[in-house]
C-alpha angles and dihedrals in degrees: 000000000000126000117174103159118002130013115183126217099260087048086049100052099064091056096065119133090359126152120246083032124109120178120207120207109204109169114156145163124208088208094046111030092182086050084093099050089055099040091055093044083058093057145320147197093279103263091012109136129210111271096177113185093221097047109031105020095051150074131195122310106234103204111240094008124055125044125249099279111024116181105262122245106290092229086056092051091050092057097041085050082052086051093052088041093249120151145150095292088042117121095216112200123181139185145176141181097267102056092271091312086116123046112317086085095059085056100061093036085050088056100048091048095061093045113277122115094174097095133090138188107243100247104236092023120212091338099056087045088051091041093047091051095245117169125262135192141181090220116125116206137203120222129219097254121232145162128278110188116194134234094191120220105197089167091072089068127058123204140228086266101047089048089050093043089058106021088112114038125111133267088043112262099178131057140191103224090206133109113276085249095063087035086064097047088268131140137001111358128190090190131068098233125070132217136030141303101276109259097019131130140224122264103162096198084210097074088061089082144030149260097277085038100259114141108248123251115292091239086061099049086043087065104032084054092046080053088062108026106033127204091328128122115276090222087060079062122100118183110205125179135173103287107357098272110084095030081073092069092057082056092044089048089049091049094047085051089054095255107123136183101039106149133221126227097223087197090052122157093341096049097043083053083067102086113037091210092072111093127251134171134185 
């Protein structure tokens, strides 16, 4: 057992109420930030605990400098992955309710970057589980706490510095992971500034799955991402996004297409919007 990207549904059942798994619902809205918590309280994945993105996956906003959702501090999150009895020997498997565009895929990219490969995004996500019969309960159950203790990986982020040091070069190195609407200052915003980070692509994370919400075939990511990158180096790449959740799908979808190491700008559009002397277009 060793799931370090995907897990389907069938590879998932089987695992239930084993010891050494934790689920990790993750379910979120971006419009109704206590739509998780409800949704969860009216079924689950059975043993699946609560990862909300507000209150787990993130750590204090700091006005006029971080962005919406900042990492929280890694000794926070340690001790949070104790709470939920995760530690180094732990399968992790998340899921939400977008195929992992939400924030299933901060999950795994929060593990790994403190250190833990063993965790994987279910393939499908809440609506696979639902469509495949799978069971669901209200329980809430409380896990046998433990230590994590964390073997940071800072090189799997990239700052506000670093993004303004390479926004421009050729061939493009970052890339906005919203729709081309929100990329041109269109639709629905949750930050008072319109546009994009100057010198950024598109790298709409929708087109990373399909229709149902499964993530496409690695073989079609593989080429989608060559389309946009070249022939670079995926660790040159850095995924933003409007506030570091969905941006993560667009890593996990790199890693799935065997093109590991691209990096997320946790900051990402609400914390470039900062400062008014960095750069931004429609």
């Amino acid at each position: 057992m060793d799931y370090t990207t995907l897990i389907e549904v069938d590879a998932l059942r089987p695992l239930l109420g084993q010891p050494g798994v934790v689920i990790l619902d993750a379910r979120f809205t971006l419009d109704d930030e206590q739509w998780g918590k409800r949704a969860y309280a009216d079924g689950h994945i059975p043993g699946a605990l609560q990862a909300d993105t507000a209150d787990h996956l993130a750590g204090p906003i700091i006005p006029g400098v971080t962005g919406r959702r900042p990492f929280p501090a890694p000794e926070d999150f340690a001790r949070q992955l104790g709470a939920w009895g995760i530690d180094e020997t732990t399968q992790v498997i998340a899921y939400d309710a977008d195929g992992g565009l939400m924030s299933a895929s901060r999950v795994w990219l929060m593990l790994r970057w403190m250190g833990h490969d063993r965790v994987a995004v279910l393939d499908g996500g809440w609506q696979a589980w639902l469509a495949s019969g799978g069971p669901v309960e209200t329980d809430v159950r409380v896990p046998t706490g433990t230590t994590f203790t964390p073997m940071l990986r800072p090189e799997l982020l990239a700052d506000v510095d670093e993004v303004d040091a390479v926004r421009r070069l050729s061939p493009v190195r970052v890339f906005d992971s919203r729709s081309a609407e929100g990329y041109h200052g269109g639709g629905v915003y949750h930050d008072p500034v319109r546009g994009h980070i100057a010198g950024a692509g598109l790298a709409d994370r929708a087109h990373t799955v399909t229709s149902d919400k499964h993530l496409r075939s690695p073989e079609e990511l593989r080429q989608h991402y060559e389309s946009l990158i070249g022939d670079q180096d995926p660790s040159e790449v850095i995924f933003y996004c409007g506030s570091g959740i969905t941006a993560a799908q667009n890593v996990l979808a790199m890693t799935v297409a065997g093109l590991p190491g691209s990096r997320m700008y946790v900051g990402s559009w609400s914390e470039w919007i900062n400062d008014p002397a960095r750069e931004v277009e429609l």
